[in-house]
C-alpha positions as CSV (number, residue, x, y, z in Angstrom):
1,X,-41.9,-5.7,-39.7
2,X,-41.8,-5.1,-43.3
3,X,-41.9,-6.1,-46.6
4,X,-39.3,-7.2,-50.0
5,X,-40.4,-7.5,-53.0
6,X,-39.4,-10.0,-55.2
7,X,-40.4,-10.9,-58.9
8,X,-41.2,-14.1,-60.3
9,X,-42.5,-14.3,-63.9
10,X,-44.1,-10.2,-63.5
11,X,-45.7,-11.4,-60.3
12,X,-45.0,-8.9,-57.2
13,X,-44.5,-10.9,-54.2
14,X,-44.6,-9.8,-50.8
15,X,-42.7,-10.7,-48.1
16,X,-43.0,-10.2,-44.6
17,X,-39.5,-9.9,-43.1
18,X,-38.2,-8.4,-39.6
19,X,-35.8,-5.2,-40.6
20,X,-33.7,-2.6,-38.5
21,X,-35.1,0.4,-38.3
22,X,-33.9,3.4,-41.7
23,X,-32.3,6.1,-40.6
24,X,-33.9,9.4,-41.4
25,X,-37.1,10.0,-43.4
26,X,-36.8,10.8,-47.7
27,X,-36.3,14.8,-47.3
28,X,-39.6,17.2,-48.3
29,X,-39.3,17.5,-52.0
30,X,-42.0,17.7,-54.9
31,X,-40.9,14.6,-56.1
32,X,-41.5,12.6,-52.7
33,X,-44.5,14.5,-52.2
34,X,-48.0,12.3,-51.8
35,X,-50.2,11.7,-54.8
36,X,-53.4,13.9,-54.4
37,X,-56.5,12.2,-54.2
38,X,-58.2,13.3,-57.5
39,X,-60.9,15.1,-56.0
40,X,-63.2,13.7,-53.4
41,X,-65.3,10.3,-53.9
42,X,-68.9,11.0,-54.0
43,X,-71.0,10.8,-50.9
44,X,-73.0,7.9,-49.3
45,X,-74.8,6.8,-47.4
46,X,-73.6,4.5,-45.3
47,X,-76.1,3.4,-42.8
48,X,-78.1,2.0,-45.8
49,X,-78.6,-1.5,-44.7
50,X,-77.4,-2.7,-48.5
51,X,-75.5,-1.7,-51.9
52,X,-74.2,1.0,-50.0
53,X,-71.3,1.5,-52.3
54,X,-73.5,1.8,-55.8
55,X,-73.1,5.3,-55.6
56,X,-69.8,4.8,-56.4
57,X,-70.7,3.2,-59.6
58,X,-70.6,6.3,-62.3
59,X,-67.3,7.5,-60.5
60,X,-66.0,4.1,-61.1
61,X,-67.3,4.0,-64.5
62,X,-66.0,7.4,-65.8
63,X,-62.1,6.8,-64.0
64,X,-62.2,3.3,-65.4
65,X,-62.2,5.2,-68.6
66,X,-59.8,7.2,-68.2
67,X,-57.3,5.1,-67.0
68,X,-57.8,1.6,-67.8
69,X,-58.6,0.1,-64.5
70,X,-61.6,-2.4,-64.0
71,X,-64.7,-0.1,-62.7
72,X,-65.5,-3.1,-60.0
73,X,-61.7,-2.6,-58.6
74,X,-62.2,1.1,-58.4
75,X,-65.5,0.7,-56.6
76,X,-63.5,-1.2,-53.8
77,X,-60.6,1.7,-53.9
78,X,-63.5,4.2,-53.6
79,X,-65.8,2.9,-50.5
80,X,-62.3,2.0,-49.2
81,X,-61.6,5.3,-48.9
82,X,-64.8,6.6,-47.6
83,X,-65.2,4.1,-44.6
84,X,-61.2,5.2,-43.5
85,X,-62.1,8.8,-44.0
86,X,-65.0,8.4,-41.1
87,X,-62.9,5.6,-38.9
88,X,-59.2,7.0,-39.4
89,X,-59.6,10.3,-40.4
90,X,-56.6,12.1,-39.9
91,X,-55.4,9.3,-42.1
92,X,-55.8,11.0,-45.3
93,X,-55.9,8.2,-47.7
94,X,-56.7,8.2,-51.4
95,X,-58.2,6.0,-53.6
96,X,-54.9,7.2,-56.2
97,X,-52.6,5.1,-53.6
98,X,-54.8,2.0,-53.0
99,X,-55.1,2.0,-57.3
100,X,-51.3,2.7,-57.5
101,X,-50.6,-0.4,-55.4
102,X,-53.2,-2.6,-56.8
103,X,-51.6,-1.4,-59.9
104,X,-48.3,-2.9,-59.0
105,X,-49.2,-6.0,-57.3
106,X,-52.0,-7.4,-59.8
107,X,-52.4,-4.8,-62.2
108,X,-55.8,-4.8,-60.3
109,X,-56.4,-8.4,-59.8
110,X,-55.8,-9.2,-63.7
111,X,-52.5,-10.9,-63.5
112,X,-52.2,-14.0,-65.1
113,X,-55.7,-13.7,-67.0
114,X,-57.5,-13.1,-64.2
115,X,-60.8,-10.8,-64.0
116,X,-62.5,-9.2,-61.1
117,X,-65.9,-10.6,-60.9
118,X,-69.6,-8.2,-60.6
119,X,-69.4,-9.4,-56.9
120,X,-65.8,-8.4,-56.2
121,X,-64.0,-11.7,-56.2
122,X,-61.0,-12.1,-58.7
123,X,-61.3,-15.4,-60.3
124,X,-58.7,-16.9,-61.1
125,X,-57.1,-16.4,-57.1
126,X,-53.9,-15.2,-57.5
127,X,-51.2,-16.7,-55.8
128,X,-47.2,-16.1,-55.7
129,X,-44.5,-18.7,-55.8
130,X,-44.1,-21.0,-52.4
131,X,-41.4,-18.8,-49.9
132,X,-39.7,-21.9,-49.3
133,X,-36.0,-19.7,-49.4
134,X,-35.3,-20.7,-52.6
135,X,-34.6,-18.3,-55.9
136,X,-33.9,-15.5,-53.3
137,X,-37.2,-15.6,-51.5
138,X,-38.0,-15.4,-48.1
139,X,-38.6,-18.8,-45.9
140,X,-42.5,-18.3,-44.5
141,X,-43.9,-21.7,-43.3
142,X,-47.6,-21.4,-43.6
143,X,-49.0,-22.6,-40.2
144,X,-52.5,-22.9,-41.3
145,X,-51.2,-26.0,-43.4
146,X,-52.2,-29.6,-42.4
147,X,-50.7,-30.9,-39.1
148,X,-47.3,-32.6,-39.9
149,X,-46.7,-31.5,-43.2
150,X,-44.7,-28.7,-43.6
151,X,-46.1,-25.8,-45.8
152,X,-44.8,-22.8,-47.6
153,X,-46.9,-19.4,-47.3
154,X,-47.3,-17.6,-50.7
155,X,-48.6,-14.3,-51.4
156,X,-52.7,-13.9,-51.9
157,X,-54.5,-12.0,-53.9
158,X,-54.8,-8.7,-55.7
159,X,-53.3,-6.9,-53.2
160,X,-50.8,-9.8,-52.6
161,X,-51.2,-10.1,-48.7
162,X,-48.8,-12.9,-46.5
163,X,-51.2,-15.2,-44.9
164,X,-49.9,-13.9,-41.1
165,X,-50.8,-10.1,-42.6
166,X,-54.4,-11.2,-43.0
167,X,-54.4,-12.9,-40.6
168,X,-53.8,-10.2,-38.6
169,X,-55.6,-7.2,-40.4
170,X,-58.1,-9.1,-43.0
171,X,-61.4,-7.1,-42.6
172,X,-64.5,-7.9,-44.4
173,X,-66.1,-5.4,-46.3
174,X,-69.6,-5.9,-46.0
175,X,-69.8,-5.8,-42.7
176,X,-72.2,-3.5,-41.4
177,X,-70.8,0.4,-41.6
178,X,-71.1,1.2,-38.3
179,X,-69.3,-2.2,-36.8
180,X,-66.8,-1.4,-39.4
181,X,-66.2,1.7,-38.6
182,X,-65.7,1.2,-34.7
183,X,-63.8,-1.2,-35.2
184,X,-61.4,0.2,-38.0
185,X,-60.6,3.2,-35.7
186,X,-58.8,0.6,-33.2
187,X,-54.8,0.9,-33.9
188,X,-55.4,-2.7,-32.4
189,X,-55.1,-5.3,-35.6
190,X,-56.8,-7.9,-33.3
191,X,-60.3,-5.6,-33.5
192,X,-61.3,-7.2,-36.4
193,X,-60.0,-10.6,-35.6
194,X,-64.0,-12.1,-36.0
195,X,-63.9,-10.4,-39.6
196,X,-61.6,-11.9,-41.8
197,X,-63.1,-11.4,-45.0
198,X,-60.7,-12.7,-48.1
199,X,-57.6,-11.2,-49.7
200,X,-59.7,-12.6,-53.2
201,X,-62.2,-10.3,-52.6
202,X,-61.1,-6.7,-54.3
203,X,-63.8,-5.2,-51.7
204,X,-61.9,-6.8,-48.3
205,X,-58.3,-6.8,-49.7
206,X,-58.5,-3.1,-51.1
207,X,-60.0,-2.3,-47.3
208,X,-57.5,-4.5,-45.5
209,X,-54.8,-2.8,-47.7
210,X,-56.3,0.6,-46.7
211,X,-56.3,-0.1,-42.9
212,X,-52.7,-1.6,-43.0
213,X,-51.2,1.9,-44.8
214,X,-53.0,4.0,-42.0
215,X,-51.4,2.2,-39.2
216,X,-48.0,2.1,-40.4
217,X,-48.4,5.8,-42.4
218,X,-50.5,8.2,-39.8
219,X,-51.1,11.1,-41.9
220,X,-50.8,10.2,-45.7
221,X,-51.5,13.9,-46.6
222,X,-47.5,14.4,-45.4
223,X,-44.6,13.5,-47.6
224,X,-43.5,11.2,-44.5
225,X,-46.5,9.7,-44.0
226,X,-47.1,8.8,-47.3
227,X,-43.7,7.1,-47.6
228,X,-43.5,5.2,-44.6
229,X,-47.1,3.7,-45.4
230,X,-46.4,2.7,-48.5
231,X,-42.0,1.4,-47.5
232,X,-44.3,-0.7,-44.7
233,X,-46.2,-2.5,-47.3
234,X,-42.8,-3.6,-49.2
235,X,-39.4,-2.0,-47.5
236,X,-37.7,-1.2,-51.3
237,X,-37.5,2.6,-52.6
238,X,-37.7,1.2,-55.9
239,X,-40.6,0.5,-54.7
240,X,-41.9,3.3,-53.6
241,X,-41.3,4.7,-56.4
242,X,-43.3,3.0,-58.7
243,X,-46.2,2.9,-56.4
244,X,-46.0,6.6,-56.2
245,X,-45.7,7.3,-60.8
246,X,-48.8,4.9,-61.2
247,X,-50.8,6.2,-58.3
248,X,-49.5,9.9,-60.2
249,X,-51.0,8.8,-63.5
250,X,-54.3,8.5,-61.7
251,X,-54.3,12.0,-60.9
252,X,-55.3,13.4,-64.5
């Protein structure tokens, strides 16, 4: 499976939709290579019972600074990072590529006047247009709809995840560390099936989104890696591209 992007009034919306398989990977070059990470994310402790993450909040603070992103979203990018570093670790993730594609989705859960809130929700939700096949979009019924009526799926949140995508790898956040953990290290998307947490929460959706790039990536350290992660989350080199120069910008 992957994903097309289509725009509707500056909104990025995904869909899921089945493709054949691209022939060939995007040869080595510095300008497909992975952004870097922007030196490590501090330390923390995770077996704290709560507030693990406010550690994170001075790193936050001093990148939201510097490149315009709210602190509370880069919190979630940060302790994303740190929980896939201890349950995927050859992963290789950075916080750069969750903020480059937050950045393109929801400009970090601020489209349409939205703000993400001291505990992590973005208020107002964001929602795309209904994929009901017109304008060029996708047809996605949305089987969690009322029986007999017939219901279009649209894209959730800051990180703008299909309903079925949740569905299927939606973890909560604040779930204990080590549960977390364990169960993020399963390839299986089912392992956090009694976890769903919300795509409205910056916290679960930036983890979610996290945990969706490892599985599709492997190694996001790798020019390969990197791009198939991020062509799985929306199948378009355009793209790619643009998830790659704002996830760049982050860098400095």
């Amino acid at each position: 499976m992957a994903r097309h992007v289509y725009h509707t009034g500056g909104l990025v919306l995904l869909v899921l939709m089945a493709t054949a398989a691209c022939g060939g990977e995007t040869p080595r070059t510095p300008a497909s290579a992975p952004p870097g990470a922007d030196g490590p994310v501090p330390v923390i402790r995770l077996d704290r019972v709560d507030h693990k993450a406010d550690p994170l909040d001075e790193w936050a603070r001093i990148r939201a600074r510097q490149h315009g992103i709210p602190a509370r979203a880069l919190r979630a990018y940060g302790y994303a990072t740190v929980l896939l570093a201890q349950a995927r670790p050859s992963c290789h993730l950075g916080w750069t590529t969750l903020a480059g594609i937050a950045r393109v989705e929801s400009d970090h859960g601020r489209h349409g006047g939205a703000t993400v809130a001291a505990d992590g929700v973005v208020r107002p939700s964001i929602r795309g247009v209904a994929l009901d096949g017109t304008g060029g979009n996708a047809l996605i019924v949305d089987a969690s709809g009322p029986a007999g009526r017939t219901g279009y799926a649209r894209a959730m949140g800051p990180f703008q995840f299909i309903p079925d995508t949740w569905t299927r790898w939606g973890v909560r956040a604040d779930t204990d560390a080590r549960t977390l953990i364990d169960r993020l290290a399963s390839s299986n998307p089912l392992a956090t099936s009694d976890l769903p947490g919300s795509p409205d929460d910056i916290d679960d959706a930036a983890l979610s989104a996290g945990r969706y790039l490892c599985a599709a990536g492997g190694d996001l350290a790798t020019a390969q890696g990197w791009r198939r992660a991020v062509l799985a989350y929306n199948h378009s080199d355009a793209y790619v591209d643009r998830v790659r120069a704002a996830a760049v910008g982050y860098e400095k």
